[in-house]
N, C-alpha and C positions, 0 to 999 in steps of 0.2 A: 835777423839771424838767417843765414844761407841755407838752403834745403841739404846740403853736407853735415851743418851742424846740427842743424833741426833733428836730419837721420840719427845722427850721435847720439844727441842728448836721448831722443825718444827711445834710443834701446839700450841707454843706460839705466831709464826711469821701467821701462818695461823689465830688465833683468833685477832692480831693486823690487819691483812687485805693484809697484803704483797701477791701479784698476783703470783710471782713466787718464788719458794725456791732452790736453788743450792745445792743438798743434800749430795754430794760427787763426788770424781774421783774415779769409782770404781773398773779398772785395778790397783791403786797403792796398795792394798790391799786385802785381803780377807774380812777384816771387813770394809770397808770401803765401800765395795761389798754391803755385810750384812747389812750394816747402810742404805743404798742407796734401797736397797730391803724391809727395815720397812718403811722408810718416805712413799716408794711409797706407801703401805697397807695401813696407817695411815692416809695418806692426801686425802681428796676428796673438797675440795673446792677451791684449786688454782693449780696453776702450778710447777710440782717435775723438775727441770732437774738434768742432771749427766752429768759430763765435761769429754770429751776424746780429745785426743789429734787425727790429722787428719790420723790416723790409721786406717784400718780394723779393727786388735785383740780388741783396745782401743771401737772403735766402738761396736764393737758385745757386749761386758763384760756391755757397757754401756747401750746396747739395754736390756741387759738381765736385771740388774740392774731397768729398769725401766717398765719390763711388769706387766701388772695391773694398771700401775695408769692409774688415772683417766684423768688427763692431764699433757702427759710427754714430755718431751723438753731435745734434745740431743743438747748441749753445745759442740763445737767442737774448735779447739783452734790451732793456726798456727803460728809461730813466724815470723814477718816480718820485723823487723829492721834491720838496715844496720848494728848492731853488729853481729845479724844471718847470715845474708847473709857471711859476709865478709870470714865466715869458709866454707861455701858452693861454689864450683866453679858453673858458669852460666849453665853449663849441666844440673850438680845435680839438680841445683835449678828448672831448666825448665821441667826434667822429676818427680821432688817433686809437680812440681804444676799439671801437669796433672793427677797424682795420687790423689792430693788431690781433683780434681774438681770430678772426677769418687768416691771418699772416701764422698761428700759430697753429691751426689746423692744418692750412695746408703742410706745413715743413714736418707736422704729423704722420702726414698719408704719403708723404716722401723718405721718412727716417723715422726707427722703432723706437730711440730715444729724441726726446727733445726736451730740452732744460729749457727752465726760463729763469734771465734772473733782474730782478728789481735793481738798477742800477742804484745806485744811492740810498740806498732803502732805509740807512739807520738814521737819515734824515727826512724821511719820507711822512707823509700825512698816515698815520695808520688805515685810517677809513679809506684812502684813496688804495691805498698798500692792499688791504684784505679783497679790494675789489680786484686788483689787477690781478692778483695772484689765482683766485676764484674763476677771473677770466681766463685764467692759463690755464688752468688746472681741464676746465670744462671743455676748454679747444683743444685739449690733448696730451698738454704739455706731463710729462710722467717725471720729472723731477724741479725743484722748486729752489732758486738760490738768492738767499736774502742775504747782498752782500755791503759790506760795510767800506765802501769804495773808496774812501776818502782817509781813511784809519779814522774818523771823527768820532765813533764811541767804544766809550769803558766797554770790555764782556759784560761786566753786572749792569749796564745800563742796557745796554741790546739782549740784555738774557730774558730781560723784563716784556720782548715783543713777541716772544714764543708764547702760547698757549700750552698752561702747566700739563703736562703728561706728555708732550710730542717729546721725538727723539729729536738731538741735535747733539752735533760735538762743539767741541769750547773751542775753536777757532773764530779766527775773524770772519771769516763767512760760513752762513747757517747754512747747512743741506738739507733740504726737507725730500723724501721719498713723495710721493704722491700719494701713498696709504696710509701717511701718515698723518695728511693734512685733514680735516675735518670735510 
């Protein structure tokens, strides 16, 4: 989408009342960059985020991407399913997650929100899941998104990965606040 339409849409969605807008990934692109850099000019009454992957470069392009807004929210993004994993040997994985935990602080002490979301989560190992998300939580991360990437499961099968009394709405992807998490 063009940084014209991106404008568009983003103050269609801000005059209907949407809290947050997802305005791009802005390392996959230059214009995508661009587009991500008008929403944020554009928007003053809700929240702009930009999704990077749990990267430094991804990070920085995304930080830049979002200076100026007015409320910007860095969207960071992890694959944890036991499809991911399976190509990954347990080193990689174990020295990927302490990068990502230091990759989530930082983009912390850069931007006052920071999401994380368990890519594939409703496929995801639980045990490896409660770990990541613990990691995020602990390096900063203030909101927690366990999302069902693929459409692969029922609500009542994915309702089953919530711990009884958390908040969450019956969408395909779960939002966890961070106060909510245990």
């Amino acid at each position: 989408m063009s940084a014209p339409k991106k404008i568009r849409m983003a103050r269609q969605l801000e005059s209907l009342g949407v809290d947050i807008i997802e305005s791009g990934f802005p390392i996959a692109s230059r214009g995508d960059l661009e587009g991500v850099r008008a929403v944020t000019r554009e928007i003053r009454n809700c929240t702009v985020a930009a999704l990077a992957r749990a990267r430094r470069d991804d990070i920085d392009v995304a930080l830049d991407g979002l200076k100026g807004a007015a409320h910007p929210r860095l969207h960071m993004v992890l694959a944890t399913s036991d499809l991911h994993l399976r190509t990954n040997c347990a080193s990689r994985m174990n020295r990927r997650s302490k990068q990502f935990s230091t990759n989530v602080r930082y983009a912390r002490e850069h931007c006052a929100e920071v999401e994380f979301s368990a890519e594939d989560a409703s496929r995801s190992d639980i045990d490896f899941l409660c770990r990541a998300v613990k990691r995020a939580v602990d390096a900063g991360a203030t909101t927690i998104n366990l999302p069902d990437t693929v459409g692969y499961a029922l609500p009542d099968e994915y309702e089953g990965h919530v711990p009884p009394g958390h908040r969450f709405s019956r969408r395909r992807t779960w939002n966890y606040i961070k106060r909510a998490w245990p």
